[in-house]
Each structure stands twice: as C-alpha cells, then as structure tokens.
C-alpha angles and dihedrals in degrees: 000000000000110000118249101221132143086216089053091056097049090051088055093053089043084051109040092039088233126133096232139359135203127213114203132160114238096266091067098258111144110238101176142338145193132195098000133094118204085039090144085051083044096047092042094052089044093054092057089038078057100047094038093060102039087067091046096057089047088055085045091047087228108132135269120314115239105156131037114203131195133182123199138172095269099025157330141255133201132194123203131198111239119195112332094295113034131084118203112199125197141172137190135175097216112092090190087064087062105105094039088046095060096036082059102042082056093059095049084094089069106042104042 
C-alpha cells in the first residue's frame, strides 16, 4: 500500500522535478494530492484513460500498459502505474524537463 503522506508526495515532486502530483488507486479514486485543484475530476479521468488503454494495448499485443504521456502547449503529464493497483500522476510546464522526468517517473517502483 502507497503511503499517504503529505511528505510522500513532496518527495515525489522534489524527486520527479513536477509542480504537483496526484495519487489515485486504479480504479480512479483519488488517495492523496499536492499543488492541483480538480485532482478527484483528474483521478477519475485518469482511471478510465488507464483502463481504456489497457484494453487498447491488449487488442495491439503489445504488452501490458503501465504509463500513460501527454503532451500540451504549456506543458506535459505523465501517470505511472505503481504497484498493480495504484495510478501517480504528475505534471510539469517545462517541456525541456521532458526525458529526466520519465526516466524518474520509471524509478518511482522502486522507490517507492
């Protein structure tokens, strides 16, 4: 089980290098947040994006999904499966942040 901790979740932003961060079970439910505002509308939308393409990637073949990416005009976000039942959810505005930010999102499995 993921700690809900507001001290967990400011590590994660340290960490990561994003400006807020969103912890949800796979299901959608928010857990915990830090620095957003609409995060049940975000953990709720991220929950269907996941399951969506989950099944999306099971019709492709191509493995299971563990991470979901966007890219918009004034930034990005990224969401990470964490353990088999948890969703993290990050965001940041710098598009040159882009590659460190994923590498580290990856580790959070193991680091967290």
């Amino acid at each position: 089980m993921i700690s809900q901790s507001p001290l967990m979740l400011e590590k994660i932003i340290e960490f990561v290098g994003s400006e807020a961060v969103i912890v949800a079970d796979i299901n959608g439910n928010l857990i915990d947040s830090a620095n957003i505002d609409f995060e049940d509308n975000i953990a709720a939308m991220t929950g269907m994006a996941f399951t969506m393409c989950k099944d999306l990637s099971e019709d492709l073949n191509i493995g299971s999904l563990e991470q979901l990416m966007a890219k918009t005009s004034d930034g990005f976000w990224v969401a990470n499966r964490i353990q088999s039942d948890h969703i993290v959810i990050a965001l940041c505005k710098d598009h040159s942040k882009l590659g460190l930010f994923l590498k580290k999102m990856n580790s959070l499995k193991t680091t967290i």
